[in-house]
C-alpha beads as a LAMMPS data file, in Angstrom:
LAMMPS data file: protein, C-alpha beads

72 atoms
71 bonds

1 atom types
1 bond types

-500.0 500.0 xlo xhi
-500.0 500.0 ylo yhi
-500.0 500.0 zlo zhi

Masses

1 110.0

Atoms # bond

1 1 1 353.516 355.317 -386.846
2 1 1 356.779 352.938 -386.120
3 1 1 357.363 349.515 -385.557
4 1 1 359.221 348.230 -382.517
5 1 1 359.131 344.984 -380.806
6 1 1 357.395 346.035 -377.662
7 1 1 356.813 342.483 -376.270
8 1 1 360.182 341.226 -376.864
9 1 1 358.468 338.238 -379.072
10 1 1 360.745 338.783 -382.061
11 1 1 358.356 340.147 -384.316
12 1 1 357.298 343.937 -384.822
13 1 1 354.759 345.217 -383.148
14 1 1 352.903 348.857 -384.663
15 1 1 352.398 351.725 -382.466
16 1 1 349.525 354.318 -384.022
17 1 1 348.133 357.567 -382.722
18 1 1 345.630 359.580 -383.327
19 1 1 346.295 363.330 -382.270
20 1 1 344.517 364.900 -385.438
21 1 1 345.103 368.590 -386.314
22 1 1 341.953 370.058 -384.147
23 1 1 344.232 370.538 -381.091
24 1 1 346.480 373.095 -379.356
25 1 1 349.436 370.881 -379.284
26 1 1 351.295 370.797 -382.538
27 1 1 354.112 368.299 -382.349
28 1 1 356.033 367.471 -385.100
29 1 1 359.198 365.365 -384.778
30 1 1 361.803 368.460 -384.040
31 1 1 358.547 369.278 -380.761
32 1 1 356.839 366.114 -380.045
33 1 1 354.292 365.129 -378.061
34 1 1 354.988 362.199 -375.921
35 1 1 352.786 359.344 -374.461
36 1 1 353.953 357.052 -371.754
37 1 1 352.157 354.054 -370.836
38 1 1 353.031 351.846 -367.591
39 1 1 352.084 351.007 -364.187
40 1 1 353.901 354.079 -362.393
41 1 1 352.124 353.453 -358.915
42 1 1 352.296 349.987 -358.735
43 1 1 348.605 349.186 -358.415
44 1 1 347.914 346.959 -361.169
45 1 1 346.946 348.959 -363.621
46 1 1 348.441 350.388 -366.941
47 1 1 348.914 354.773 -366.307
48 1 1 349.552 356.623 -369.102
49 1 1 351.078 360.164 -368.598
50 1 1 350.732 362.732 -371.656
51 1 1 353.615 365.521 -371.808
52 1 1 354.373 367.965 -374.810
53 1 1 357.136 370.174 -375.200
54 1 1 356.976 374.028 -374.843
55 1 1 360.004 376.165 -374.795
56 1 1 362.398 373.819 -375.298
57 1 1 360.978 371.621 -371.720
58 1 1 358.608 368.954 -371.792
59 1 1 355.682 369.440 -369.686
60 1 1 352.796 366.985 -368.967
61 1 1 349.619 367.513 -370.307
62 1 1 347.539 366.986 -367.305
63 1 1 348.907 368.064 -363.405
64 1 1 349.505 365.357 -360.798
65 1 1 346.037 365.432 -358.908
66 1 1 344.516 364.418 -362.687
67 1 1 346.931 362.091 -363.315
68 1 1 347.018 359.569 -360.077
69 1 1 344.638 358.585 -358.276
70 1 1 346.369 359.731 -354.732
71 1 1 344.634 360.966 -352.055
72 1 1 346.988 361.786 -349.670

Bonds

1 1 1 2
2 1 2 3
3 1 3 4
4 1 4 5
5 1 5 6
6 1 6 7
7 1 7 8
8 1 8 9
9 1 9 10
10 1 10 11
11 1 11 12
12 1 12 13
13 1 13 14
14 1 14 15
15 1 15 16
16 1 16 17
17 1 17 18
18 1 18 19
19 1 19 20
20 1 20 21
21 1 21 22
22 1 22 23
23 1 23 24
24 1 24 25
25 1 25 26
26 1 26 27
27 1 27 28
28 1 28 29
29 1 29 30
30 1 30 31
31 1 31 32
32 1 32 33
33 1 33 34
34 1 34 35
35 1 35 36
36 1 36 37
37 1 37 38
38 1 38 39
39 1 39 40
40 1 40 41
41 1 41 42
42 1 42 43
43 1 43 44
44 1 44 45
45 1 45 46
46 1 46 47
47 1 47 48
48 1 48 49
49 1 49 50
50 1 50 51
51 1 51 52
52 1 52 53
53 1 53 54
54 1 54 55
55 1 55 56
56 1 56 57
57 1 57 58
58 1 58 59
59 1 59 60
60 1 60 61
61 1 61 62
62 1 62 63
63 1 63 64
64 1 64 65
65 1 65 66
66 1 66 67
67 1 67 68
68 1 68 69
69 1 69 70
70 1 70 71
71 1 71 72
């Protein structure tokens, strides 16, 4: 949990997960597990990318064809 002001409102805003024990990514705060929420292609929409860190390098959770919606 921490509080930030995320809307730039002046008031604190709370940001909550909920990545319970039951998975295979363990993240504590010395190897977290990051989520990133914005609209990286521009279409509207909020994106949210999911990376973790293994070996020192953070890695997202899902590859590029499940994470856009690209077609090329």
């Amino acid at each position: 949990m921490a509080t930030v002001d995320m809307d730039s409102d002046g008031d604190l805003d709370l940001i909550l997960g909920n990545l319970g024990l039951n998975n295979k990514y363990k993240a504590s705060p010395i190897h977290p597990f990051l989520v990133y929420a914005n609209d990286f292609d521009e279409n509207g929409s909020s994106d949210i990318v999911l990376e973790y860190e293994k070996k020192g390098m953070l890695l997202p959770l899902r590859g590029r064809e499940c994470s856009s919606s690209y077609k090329g």
